[in-house]
C-alpha positions as CSV (number, residue, x, y, z in Angstrom):
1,X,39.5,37.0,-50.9
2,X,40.3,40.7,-49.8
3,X,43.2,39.7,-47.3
4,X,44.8,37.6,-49.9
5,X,44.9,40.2,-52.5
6,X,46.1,42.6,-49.7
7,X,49.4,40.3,-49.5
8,X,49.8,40.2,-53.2
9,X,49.2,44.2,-53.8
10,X,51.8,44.4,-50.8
11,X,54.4,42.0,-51.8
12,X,54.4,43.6,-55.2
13,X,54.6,46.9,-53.8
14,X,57.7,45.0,-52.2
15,X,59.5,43.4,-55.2
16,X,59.2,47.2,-56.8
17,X,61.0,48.6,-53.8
18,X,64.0,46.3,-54.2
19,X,63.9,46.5,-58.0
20,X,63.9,50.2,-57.9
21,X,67.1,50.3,-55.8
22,X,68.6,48.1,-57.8
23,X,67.9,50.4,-60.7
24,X,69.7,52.9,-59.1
25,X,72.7,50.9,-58.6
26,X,73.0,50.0,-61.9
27,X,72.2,53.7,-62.9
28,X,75.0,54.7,-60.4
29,X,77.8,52.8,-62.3
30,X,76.5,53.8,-66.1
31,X,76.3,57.5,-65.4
32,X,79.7,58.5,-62.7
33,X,83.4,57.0,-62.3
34,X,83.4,53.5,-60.6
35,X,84.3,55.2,-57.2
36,X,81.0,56.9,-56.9
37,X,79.0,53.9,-57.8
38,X,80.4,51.4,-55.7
39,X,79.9,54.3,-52.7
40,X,76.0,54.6,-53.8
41,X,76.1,50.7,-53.7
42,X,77.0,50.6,-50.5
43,X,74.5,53.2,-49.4
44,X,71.6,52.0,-51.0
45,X,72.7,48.5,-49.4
46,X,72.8,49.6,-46.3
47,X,69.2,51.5,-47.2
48,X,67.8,48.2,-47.8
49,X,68.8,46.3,-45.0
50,X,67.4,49.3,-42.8
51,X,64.3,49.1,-44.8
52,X,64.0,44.9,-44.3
53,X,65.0,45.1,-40.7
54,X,62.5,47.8,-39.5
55,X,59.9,46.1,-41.2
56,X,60.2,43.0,-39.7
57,X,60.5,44.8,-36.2
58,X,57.3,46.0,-37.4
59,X,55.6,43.4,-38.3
60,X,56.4,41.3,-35.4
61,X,54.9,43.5,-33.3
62,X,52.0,44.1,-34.4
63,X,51.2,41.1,-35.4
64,X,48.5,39.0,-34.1
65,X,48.8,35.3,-33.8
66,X,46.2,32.9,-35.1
67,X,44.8,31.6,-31.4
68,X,43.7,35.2,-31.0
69,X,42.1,36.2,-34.4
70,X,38.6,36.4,-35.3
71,X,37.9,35.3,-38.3
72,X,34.3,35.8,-38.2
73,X,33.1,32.4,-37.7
74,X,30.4,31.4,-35.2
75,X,31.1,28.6,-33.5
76,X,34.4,29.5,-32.2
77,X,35.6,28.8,-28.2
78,X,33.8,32.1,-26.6
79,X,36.6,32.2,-23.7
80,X,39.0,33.8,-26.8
81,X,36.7,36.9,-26.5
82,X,36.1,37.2,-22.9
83,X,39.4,37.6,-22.4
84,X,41.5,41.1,-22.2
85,X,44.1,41.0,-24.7
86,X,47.6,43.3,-23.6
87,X,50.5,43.4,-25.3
88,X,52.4,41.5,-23.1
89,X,49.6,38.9,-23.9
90,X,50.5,38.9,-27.9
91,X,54.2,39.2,-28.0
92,X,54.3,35.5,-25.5
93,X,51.8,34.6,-27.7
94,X,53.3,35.3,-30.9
95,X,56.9,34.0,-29.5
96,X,54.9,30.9,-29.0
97,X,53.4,30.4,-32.0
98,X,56.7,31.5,-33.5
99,X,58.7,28.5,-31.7
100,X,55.8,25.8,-33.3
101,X,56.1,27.1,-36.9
102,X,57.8,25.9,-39.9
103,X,59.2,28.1,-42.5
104,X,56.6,27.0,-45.2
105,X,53.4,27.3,-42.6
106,X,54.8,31.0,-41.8
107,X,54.6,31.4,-45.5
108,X,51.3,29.8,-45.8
109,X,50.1,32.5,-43.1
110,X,51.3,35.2,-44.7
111,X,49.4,34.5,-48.0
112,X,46.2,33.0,-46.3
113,X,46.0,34.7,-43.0
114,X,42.2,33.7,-42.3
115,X,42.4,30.5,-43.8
116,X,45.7,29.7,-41.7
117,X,43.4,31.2,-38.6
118,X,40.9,29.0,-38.9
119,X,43.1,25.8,-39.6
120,X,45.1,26.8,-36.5
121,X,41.6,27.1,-34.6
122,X,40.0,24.2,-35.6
123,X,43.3,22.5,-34.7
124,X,43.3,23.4,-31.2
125,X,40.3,22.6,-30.9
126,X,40.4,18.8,-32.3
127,X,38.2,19.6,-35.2
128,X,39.1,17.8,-38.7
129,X,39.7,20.1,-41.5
130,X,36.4,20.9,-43.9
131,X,36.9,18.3,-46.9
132,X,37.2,20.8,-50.0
């Protein structure tokens, strides 16, 4: 599916990132004196965590939670879509889902966001998973 390799072109494009950095750490202490290199270690540390923390800032905000995705499907609850969606609307709603989730199903989301949308529908709405 498109979304799915999405995820894997970005969390590629992620590993890369970090790997890069680390290349230059390791570049830092073959090429200059110790000194220098353990003061570009700490910089590019420091680079990183910016990097990790703004993203997931990022992310979280703009992220929207399964109960209000459309996943294309027809015979979903027509009240999701009459309703006017404001951002005070997704950030309770993902702080919500948030709360219910375990570290593996936030995975799972990640990689399969429509799949883990329709689950999560289908869920609230009683139905039993498709047999596959």
């Amino acid at each position: 599916e498109m979304m799915e390799e999405y995820r894997l072109v970005f969390f590629f494009f992620a590993i890369g990132l970090v790997a890069f950095n680390c290349a230059s750490i390791l570049f830092g202490y073959v090429m200059f004196p110790w000194q220098v290199g353990l003061a570009m270690t700490v910089i590019l540390i420091i680079f990183l965590y910016g990097i990790q923390h703004y993203f997931l800032k990022i992310y979280g905000r703009f992220k929207i939670p399964p109960s209000l995705m459309i996943t294309g499907r027809f015979d979903t609850d027509n009240a999701v879509y009459e309703t006017t969606i404001t951002a005070a609307h997704l950030r309770t709603a993902n702080a919500e889902h948030l709360r219910t989730q375990t570290a593996a199903q936030r995975v799972h989301e990640y990689m399969h966001p429509v799949q883990y949308a329709r689950e999560h529908l289908d869920a609230q709405r009683g139905a039993s998973p498709p047999v596959q």
